[in-house]
C-alpha positions in Angstrom: 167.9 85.3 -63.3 166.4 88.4 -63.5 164.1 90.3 -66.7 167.1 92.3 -68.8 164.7 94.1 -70.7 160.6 94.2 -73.0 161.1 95.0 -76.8 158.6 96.7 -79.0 158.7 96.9 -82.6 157.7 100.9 -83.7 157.0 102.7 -86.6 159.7 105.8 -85.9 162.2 104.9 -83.5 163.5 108.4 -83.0 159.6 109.8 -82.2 159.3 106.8 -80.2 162.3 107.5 -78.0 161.0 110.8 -77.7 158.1 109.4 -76.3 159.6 106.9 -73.6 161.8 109.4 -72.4 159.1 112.3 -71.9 156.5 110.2 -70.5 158.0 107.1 -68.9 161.6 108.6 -67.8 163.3 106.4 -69.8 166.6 107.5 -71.8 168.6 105.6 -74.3 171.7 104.5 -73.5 172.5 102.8 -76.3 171.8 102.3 -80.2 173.1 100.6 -83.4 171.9 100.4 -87.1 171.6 96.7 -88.7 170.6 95.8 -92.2 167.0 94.5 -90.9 166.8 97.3 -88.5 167.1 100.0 -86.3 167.8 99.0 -82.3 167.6 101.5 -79.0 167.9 100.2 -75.3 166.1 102.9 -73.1 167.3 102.3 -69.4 165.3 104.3 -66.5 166.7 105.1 -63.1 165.7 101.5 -61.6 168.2 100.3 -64.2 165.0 98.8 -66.5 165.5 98.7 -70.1 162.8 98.8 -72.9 164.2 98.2 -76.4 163.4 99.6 -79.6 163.3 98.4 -82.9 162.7 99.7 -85.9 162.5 97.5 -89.1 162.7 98.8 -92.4 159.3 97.5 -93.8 157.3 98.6 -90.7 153.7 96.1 -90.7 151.1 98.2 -88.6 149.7 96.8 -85.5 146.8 94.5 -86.2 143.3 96.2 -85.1 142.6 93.2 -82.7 145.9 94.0 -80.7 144.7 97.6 -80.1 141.7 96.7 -77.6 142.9 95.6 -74.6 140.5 93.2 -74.8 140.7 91.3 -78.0 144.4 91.5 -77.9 144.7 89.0 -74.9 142.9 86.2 -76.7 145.8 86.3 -79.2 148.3 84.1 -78.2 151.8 85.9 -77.5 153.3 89.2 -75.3 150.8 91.5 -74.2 152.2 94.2 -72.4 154.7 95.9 -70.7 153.8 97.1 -66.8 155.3 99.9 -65.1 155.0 100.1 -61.2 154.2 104.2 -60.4 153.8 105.8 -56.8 150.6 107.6 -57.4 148.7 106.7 -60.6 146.5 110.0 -60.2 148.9 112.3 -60.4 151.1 109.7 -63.4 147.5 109.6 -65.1 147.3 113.6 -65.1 151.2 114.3 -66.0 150.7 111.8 -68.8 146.8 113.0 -70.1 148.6 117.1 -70.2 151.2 115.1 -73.2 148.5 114.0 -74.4 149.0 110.1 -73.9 145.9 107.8 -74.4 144.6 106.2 -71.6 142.5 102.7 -72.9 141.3 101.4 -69.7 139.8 103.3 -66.5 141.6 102.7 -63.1 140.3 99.6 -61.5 141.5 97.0 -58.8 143.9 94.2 -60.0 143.6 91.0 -58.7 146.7 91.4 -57.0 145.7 93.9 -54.7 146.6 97.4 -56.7 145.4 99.9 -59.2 146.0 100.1 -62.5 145.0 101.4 -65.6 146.3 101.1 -69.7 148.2 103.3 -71.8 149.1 103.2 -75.5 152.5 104.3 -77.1 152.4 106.1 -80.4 152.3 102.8 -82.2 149.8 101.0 -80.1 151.9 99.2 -78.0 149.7 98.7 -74.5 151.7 99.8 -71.2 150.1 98.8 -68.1 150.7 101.0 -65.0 150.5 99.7 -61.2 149.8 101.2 -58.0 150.5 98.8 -55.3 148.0 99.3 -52.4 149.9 100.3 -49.2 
């Protein structure tokens, strides 16, 4: 068994592909319209898929899942995590699109870096630096 893909729900799924694809490399590969709402599946080149839904009556993110934070005290998904080669030079490619970084590098416990991003909805994407 193996993870197939993470869904987030977002506010404008064609801004929000936009997004994945400049910043995280992913592209969509494939996309159908429902009655409750719009679906994308974003694959990278490991072969990783994010999908992408758009519902038709959109709720905002609640304010105590934008802090990092707050938001794992709620019970539920917290976060998508992206494994990068250098997080430096990811950080400075990513900060020049002007993507919000939440959370300054530190140490995970699992012996890497990492630091927080948000999509344009809020969504929080952690990226991972294993130490060599």
């Amino acid at each position: 068994m193996k993870i197939h893909h993470v869904a987030f729900s977002v506010s404008d799924i064609v801004s929000s592909i936009d997004w994945y694809e400049k910043n995280l490399g992913f592209k969509k590969s494939h996309g159908v319209e429902r009655d409750f709402g719009t679906f994308a599946l974003l694959t990278n080149t490991e072969g990783e898929n994010i999908e992408l839904i758009q519902h038709p009556n959109s709720l905002p993110l609640p304010e105590q899942r934008k802090d990092l934070l707050d938001d794992i005290q709620q019970i539920g998904t917290k976060h998508l995590a992206l494994q990068v080669e250098d997080l430096e030079a990811t950080l400075s490619d990513l900060k020049a699109n002007g993507v919000e970084q939440v959370r300054n590098v530190g140490d995970a416990f699992y012996d890497a870096k990492y630091t927080f991003i948000k999509d344009p909805d809020g969504n929080l994407i952690e990226l991972v630096e294993l130490n060599k």
